[in-house]
C-alpha positions, 0 to 999 in steps of 0.5 A: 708067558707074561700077562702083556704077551698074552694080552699081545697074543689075544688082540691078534687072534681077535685081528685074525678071527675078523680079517677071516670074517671080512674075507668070508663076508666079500666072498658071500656077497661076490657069490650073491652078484654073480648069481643075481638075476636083478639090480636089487638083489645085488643092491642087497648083497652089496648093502649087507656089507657096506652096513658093516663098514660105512653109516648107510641110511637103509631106509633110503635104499629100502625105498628104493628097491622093490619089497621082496627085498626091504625086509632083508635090508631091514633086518640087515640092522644097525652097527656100533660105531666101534664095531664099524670102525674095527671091521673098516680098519680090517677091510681096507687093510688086508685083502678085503678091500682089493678083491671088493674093489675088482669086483665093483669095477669088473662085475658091478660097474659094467652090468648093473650100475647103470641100474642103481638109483642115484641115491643108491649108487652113493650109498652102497657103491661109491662109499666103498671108494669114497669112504676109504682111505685115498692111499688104497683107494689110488691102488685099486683104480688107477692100476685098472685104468686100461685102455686095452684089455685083452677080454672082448666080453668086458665093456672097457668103455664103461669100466674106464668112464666109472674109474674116471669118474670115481678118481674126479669125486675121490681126489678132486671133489673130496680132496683125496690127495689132501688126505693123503698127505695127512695119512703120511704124517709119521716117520718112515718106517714099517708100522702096525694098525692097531697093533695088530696088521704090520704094513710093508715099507712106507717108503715104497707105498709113498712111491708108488703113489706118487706114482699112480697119482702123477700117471692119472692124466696119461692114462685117462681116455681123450673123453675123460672129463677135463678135470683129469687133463694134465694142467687142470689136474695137476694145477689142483693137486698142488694146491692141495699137496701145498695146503696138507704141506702147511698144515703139517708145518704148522702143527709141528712148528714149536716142537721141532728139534735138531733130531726132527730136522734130520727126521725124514717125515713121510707126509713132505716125503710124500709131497716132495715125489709127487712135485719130482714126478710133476717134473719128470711128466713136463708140467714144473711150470703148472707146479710152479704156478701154485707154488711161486705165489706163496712162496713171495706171499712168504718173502714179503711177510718177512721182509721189512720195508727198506729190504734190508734183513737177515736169515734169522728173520726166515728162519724163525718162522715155519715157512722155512721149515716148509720149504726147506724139508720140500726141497730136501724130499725131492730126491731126483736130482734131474728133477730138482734141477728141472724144477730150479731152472724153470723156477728161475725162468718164472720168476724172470717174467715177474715184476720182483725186485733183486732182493726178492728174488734173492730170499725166494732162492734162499728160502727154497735152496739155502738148506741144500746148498749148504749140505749137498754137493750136487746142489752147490755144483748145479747152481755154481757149474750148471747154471753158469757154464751150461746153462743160458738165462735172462741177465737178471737171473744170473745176478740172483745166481751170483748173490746167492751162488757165489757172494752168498748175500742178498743184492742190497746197494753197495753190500757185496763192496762190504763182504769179503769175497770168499774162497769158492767166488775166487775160484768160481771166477777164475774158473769162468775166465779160464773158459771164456777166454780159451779159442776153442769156447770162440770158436765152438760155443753158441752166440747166446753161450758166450754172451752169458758167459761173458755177463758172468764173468762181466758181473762178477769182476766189477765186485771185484777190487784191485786188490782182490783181481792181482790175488787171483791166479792168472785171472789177469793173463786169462782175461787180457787173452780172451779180449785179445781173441775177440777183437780178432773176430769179424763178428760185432757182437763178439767184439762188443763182448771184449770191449764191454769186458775191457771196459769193467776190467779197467775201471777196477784196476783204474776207476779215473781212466776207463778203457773204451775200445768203441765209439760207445761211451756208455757208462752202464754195460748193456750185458745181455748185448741185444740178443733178447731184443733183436728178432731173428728173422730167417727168410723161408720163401723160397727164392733165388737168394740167400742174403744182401750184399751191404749185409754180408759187406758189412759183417766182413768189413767190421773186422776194421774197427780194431785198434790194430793199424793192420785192420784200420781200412774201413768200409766207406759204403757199409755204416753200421756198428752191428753184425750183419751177418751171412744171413738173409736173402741175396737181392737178384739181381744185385742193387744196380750199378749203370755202366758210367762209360756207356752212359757218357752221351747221356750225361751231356745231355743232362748236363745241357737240359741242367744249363738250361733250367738254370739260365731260365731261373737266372731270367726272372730272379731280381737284381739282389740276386745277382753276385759278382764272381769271386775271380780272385785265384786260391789255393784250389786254382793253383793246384796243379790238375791232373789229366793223365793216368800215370800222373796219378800214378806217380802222385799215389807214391808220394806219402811225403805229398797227402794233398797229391795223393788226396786229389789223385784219389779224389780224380782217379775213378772218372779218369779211368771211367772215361777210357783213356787210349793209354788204359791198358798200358797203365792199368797193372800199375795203377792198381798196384798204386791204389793197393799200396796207398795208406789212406790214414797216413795221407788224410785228416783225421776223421776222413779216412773213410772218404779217402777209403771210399774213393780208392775202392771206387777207382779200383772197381772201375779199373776192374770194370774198363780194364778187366784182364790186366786189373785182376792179374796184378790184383790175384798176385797180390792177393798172395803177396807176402808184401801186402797186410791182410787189410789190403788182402781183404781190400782187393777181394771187397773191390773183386766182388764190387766189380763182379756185381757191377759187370754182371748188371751193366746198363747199355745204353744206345742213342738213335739218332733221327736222320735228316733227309739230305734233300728238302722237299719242295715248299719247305723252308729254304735250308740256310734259314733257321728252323720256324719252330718256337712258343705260340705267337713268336713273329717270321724270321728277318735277317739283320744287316750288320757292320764288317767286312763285306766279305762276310760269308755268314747271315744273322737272322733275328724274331720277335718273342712273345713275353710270359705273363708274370715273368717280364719286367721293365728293363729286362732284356730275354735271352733264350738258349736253344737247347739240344733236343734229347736223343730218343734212348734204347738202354738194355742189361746185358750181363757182361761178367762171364767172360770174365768170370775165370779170370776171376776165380781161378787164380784166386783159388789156386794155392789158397791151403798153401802157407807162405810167409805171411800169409796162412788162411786156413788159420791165422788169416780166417777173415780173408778166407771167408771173403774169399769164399765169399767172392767166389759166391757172389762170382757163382752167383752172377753166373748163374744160368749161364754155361761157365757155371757149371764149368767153375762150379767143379773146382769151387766143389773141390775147395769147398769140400776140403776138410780144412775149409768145410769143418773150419773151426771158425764160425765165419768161415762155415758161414762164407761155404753156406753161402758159397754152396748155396750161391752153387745152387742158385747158378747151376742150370737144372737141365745141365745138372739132368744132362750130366745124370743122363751121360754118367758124369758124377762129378756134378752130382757128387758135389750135388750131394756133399753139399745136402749131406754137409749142410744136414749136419751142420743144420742139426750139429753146428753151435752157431745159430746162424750157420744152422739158420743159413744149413736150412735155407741150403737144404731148401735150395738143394730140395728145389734144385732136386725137384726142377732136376727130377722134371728135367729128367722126366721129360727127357725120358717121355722124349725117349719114349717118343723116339723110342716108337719110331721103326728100328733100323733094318738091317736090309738095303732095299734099292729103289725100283727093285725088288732086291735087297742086300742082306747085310 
């Protein structure tokens, strides 16, 4: 044997002779408190050996105790230091300690603690934690931090509240965790305390922990001291894990090689888990708290005042070592990503500039990036196709991800765009310009797809665009898909990328596909400025006409002459979607024709008001008429329906065909004996005209308004033959789809206005035919006038003398103020104003069948040119639409439930319920919901009550439906409008229960009353027939 194997050999039979020592010291003083009959003695015990490991001040404790025992602390003597130092080193590192620390926390703490003088409790008791290193200290007490125990015996109460209290002065108030990192400070590998005990793998130690550490608040009690809560505890050991963090970079910054850089050193090991843990337990946004500040701290140290730097300034200094081996520990990946996201997201909230926020993302994820695939896929597929955030954090995402340079004026038109931008970008096109991505993906998914491919194409140039393989193709595709959506904010989203795309390719011509001539493109669309309010009352409504009018008629501002027809009563430019509450009843539209009497009396009162005004206006008021003939009076008017007719198939004469529309409607509304006759043709007239070819531009929707005028009144005065020809045409193969959409707008308008028609009826006083004795004689005017107007004197006048007619004549009193010299009064008896009965009837359900079922029936049929379950989408959502408003101007009403049934059938339909578009989905919602509105709940408990299922199947596809695409559907606003349907479907249920339960309290009642016997008994007799 070698003189250093033995001097080897002697060093560890001295470990072992003082590891067996410590073992039989603890179990010495173990046996001495379980045999103690007072605190003092085990204040004894424990002091023989706490004397051994921690410099313990005996006199204090002797003071304490009573004097049988001061002689025995007295003599227990004073240690060297080296001698302390070795026995310590030996006690926390093999089995001494935690056989110690089961006996302070299960024997001591909950009999005799309570006991200890607060001087003496520091000294013998709390020293063996706090003393100790944090790493074993953490594996003793956080493992007994249980909240239920299976021994009864134990005081748990007491045993937690001691624990708790030791982690609070251990971590917290000593900066145990602190201690921790620097206990780390070496490479990870198995290694020997004074060459003498061998401790297992450090990695598993770093994670267990990290683990026990990160536990600490779910396992303390809810009388815990609120510095173990999860946001005060964690918020604290961050800071110290950074601050351990820094100190270690410091130390090692000057003595760092490229064989330390792949070093995995245990102190950032350490704090790398703790952080992915942090994470993991729902807390990044404390952890990035502590962090975000030193991290700009960091930055604008670096960074000179113009901004403009490179990352040889970063990496020259010992932060980037710092942060880059933190994020290099992390090594959950969930974590990691957790952590990057929310990093992104805070920053947002931050007032930092783009380069700022650039160099935080450099500094953090540079090394990663560069080195580690999932890290490269996170930032370039996650965060630009999975992921939704603010648009200022997309930039940061593409300057850093895909330019790979800081966002400085005019610097990405300097860098030559790389391999991984071009695929990165073709990858984004070929998805945001697919139909599936339309059709299924959130609206706030495909705007922040489209700011991405938005931001990344104007840093394109021409050159670079006609390069990329089929970027051109997939991006001229995806607009045309856009523009073909009813939705406005999908078709902002095609203009806006119509926009960046043509001033690459042509910078003196930009291409504006709206009224917006904006320059700057507002990529986030408004989304984060407009609040979604979703209407939870419960009422009988679901949304307002004029919004859902408008979100259908939007589908018109393509430049596509087929869909140029536009809504001359809805003027917004934004989506108001199938969303909100139906005002019931509907906005009031007065039935015209009933008010005829009316309106002649208004007229007259009009007149009178104005030949009032003329009597006391001066002489320079007064303008001679312009009897001169123009063009207007020479025009030929029209008086009959057919001449209007006639004048709408002349495209060749636009002022005819102008002045027949403009005539049309009170025509019709005056109702003409030659109406029914001339209806269908009518209709078919107003269909047909193109009111762009035959008006001046910029008039279109005058014209437009009043076609669809005359087409509600013709359904409103003349309803049997106007929907007949209008149902035909709604599946003619000679009509485009802005006319289809067309004849459901003025089917719906004339469905509301009939269903909240005003009658008006005029009650007239009769005269008595006879006049009573005394009275004025009936041949002279009445006496009736202003105060002081003189009798009534008949005026002889020059004629014939066979004159049959008498004139009469009174003096008027003159108004103060008002009469002038030379000034004649003219008065104008005016007609009295019949005293008016005006009621509301609902005139729609008679009607209501010739209404829905031609519109439903063939609706799944392709024909030539028409195809609604695909193509044409826009009018099978108006479609379904209409019938929703027709259900709901039923509702209550007993045709409901009759009509209720076959829209069922449509509605369920899987080609309709799962259609593939959004808007479609939206029209059923509302469709079903205006079902439930109409359905009387004691008819629906009628059809329950005689076994008719198809009411109640219907009923529960509808909650079944609407459930699923309440937790499923991608679109925001279908599942906003799948709730208030539940809501409905939950009230429906309820009125429904009630109805039933009081029939069964009726049958009940009936059900008391004597059977029926089977006897006759005949009257006076006392025979009865049995039968």
């Amino acid at each position: 044997m070698t003189e250093t194997e033995h001097t080897t050999t002697s060093s560890s039979n001295g470990g072992s002779d003082l590891e067996t020592l410590t073992l039989e010291k603890v179990s010495e003083v173990s046996s001495a408190i379980d045999a103690a009959k007072s605190a003092d003695e085990v204040v004894c015990a424990l002091h023989s050996l706490a004397v051994r490991l921690f410099a313990v001040d005996s006199s204090l404790i002797a003071g304490e105790v009573d004097e049988r025992y001061r002689i025995q602390i007295q003599d227990a003597g004073l240690r060297a230091d080296s001698d302390r130092i070795r026995w310590r080193n030996v006690f926390y590192s093999g089995a001494a300690f935690p056989t110690m620390a089961r006996i302070l926390i299960y024997n001591v703490a909950p009999k005799w603690l309570a006991c200890f003088p607060l001087s003496t409790k520091k000294q013998v008791y709390d020293s063996f934690f706090v003393m100790g290193p944090s790493t074993e200290i953490i594996q003793a007490l956080v493992p007994a931090l249980v909240q239920n125990v299976a021994d009864k015996e134990l005081d748990n109460s007491s045993v937690c509240g001691n624990i708790e209290r030791l982690l609070v002065t251990c971590l917290l108030e000593n900066e145990g965790v602190r201690h921790i990192v620097a206990e780390f400070r070496s490479p990870c590998r198995t290694y020997e305390l004074d060459g003498e005990v061998v401790k297992p793998d450090k990695l598993k130690i770093i994670s267990r922990v990290a683990q026990l550490l990160s536990s600490i608040p779910d396992k303390a009690r809810l009388k815990a001291p609120s510095a173990l809560s999860s946001h005060v505890f964690f918020r604290q050991i961050v800071i110290q894990l950074l601050v351990g963090a820094e100190e270690w970079a410091m130390e090692l910054n000057g003595r760092i090689n490229d064989s330390d850089t792949c070093t995995l050193d245990g102190a950032f090991l350490f704090v790398g888990e703790t952080f992915a843990r942090i994470c993991r337990r729902g807390s990044a946004d404390t952890l990035l708290a502590g962090m975000v500040p030193r991290i700009l701290n960091h930055v604008r140290s670096s960074l000179p005042s113009n901004g403009d730097t490179s990352s040889n300034r970063f990496e020259s200094k010992p932060e980037y070592y710092l942060w880059s081996k933190i994020m290099d520990s992390i090594q959950d990946q969930y974590a990691l990503e957790r952590l990057s996201e929310e990093l992104l997201r805070h920053l947002a909230t931050k007032n930092i500039s783009d380069v700022e926020a650039y160099w935080t993302l450099w500094l953090l994820f540079h090394h990663n990036f560069r080195n580690q695939i999932a890290i490269r896929s996170m930032f370039v597929e996650k965060f630009l196709l999975w992921k939704v955030f603010p648009v200022c954090c997309l930039r940061w995402i593409i300057h850093f991800s895909l330019l790979e340079c800081a966002p400085h004026a005019g610097a990405w038109k300097e860098v030559p765009k790389t391999r991984a931008f071009l695929d990165a970008v073709q990858c984004l096109v070929n998805v945001w310009s697919k139909r599936e991505f339309i059709q299924s993906a959130r609206m706030e998914q495909q705007a922040y797809i489209t700011a991405a491919v938005g931001l990344c194409v104007e840093k394109m140039s021409r050159e670079e665009l006609e390069t990329t393989k089929d970027i051109l193709h997939s991006i001229l595709q995806g607009v045309s898909c856009r523009l073909e959506s009813p939705i406005h904010l999908v078709r902002k989203m095609a203009s806006s990328i119509a926009l960046v795309f043509s001033k690459v390719v042509d910078p003196k011509n930009p291409l504006y596909l709206d009224d917006d001539r904006c320059e700057t493109v507002d990529w986030e669309f408004g989304l984060n400025s407009q609040p979604k309010k979703l209407s939870t009352s419960c009422s009988r409504s679901v949304m307002t006409h004029d919004e859902s009018e408008s979100s259908l008629c939007e589908i018109n501002n393509s430049p596509d002459p087929v869909r140029r027809r536009k809504d001359a009563k809805v003027k917004t430019t934004q989506d108001h979607t199938l969303v909100g509450k139906f005002a019931v009843p509907p906005h009031e539209i007065k039935d015209q024709v009933m008010l005829g009497s009316e309106q002649s009396f208004d007229d007259e009162e009009e007149a009178n008001d104005e030949s009032k005004k003329s009597e006391v206006s001066d002489d320079s008021s007064l303008q001679p008429y312009d009897l001169s003939d123009d063009d207007i009076d020479l025009q030929k008017g029209f008086s009959q329906l057919a001449d209007i007719s006639a004048a709408l198939r002349k495209p060749d004469d636009p002022d005819g065909v102008e002045r027949a529309l403009g005539i049309a409607e009170r025509l019709v509304r005056a109702l003409p004996d030659e109406l029914p006759h001339i209806s269908g043709d009518l209709v078919r007239a107003l269909v047909h005209v193109r009111c762009s070819d035959v008006t001046v531009e910029g008039e279109e929707d005058s014209a437009e308004g009043k076609r669809q005028k005359a087409l509600i009144a013709l359904i409103v005065t003349s309803p049997f033959e106007a929907l007949d020809v209008l149902t035909k045409l709604l599946y003619s193969p000679n009509v485009d789809v802005g006319q289809r959409i067309l004849i459901l707008d003025v089917m719906t308008e004339a469905a509301h206005e009939l269903a909240d028609s005003r009658i008006v009826r005029i009650s007239n006083q009769q005269k008595d035919l006879i006049s009573a004795i005394g009275s004025q004689p009936w041949f002279m005017p009445s006496s009736r006038g202003p105060p002081g107007a003189g009798p009534w004197k008949e005026v002889s006048e020059t004629g014939p003398l066979l004159n049959w007619s008498n004139r009469y004549e009174r003096e008027l009193p003159s108004r103060p103020g008002q009469v002038k010299k030379g000034k004649s009064r003219r008065w104008h008896l005016g007609a009295r104003k019949a005293s008016q009965l005006e009621s509301t009837k609902n005139r729609f359900p008679m009607y209501a069948a010739a209404f829905m079922l031609p519109a439903m029936q063939g609706f799944d049929k392709r024909r030539h040119g028409v195809d609604l379950l695909n193509r044409d989408f826009i009018v099978l959502g108006k479609l379904i639409y209409m019938l929703g408003v027709c259900m709901e101007c039923l509702a209550m009403h007993p045709e409901a439930s009759v009509l209720a049934l076959p829209l069922f059938d449509m509605l369920r339909s899987r080609e309709v319920a799962h259609h593939g578009e959004a808007y479609v989905r939206r029209s059923v919602l509302f469709a079903a919901s205006c079902i439930l509105i109409a359905l009387h709940p004691s008819y629906v408990a009628s059809t329950l009550i005689e076994g008719n299922q198809e009411v109640s199947n219907g009923l529960d596809w509808i909650r079944t439906w609407a459930l699923r695409i309440a937790e499923s559907d991608p679109d925001t606003e279908c599942s906003g409008m799948a709730m208030k349907c539940l809501q409905l479907h939950a009230e429906m249920a309820l009125q429904v229960s009630r109805s039933l339960e009081s029939a069964n309290n009726f049958r009940g009642k009936i059900s008391t009353l004597p059977s029926k016997s089977n006897d006759i008994i005949i009257p006076s007799s006392n025979i009865r027939y049995q039968e």
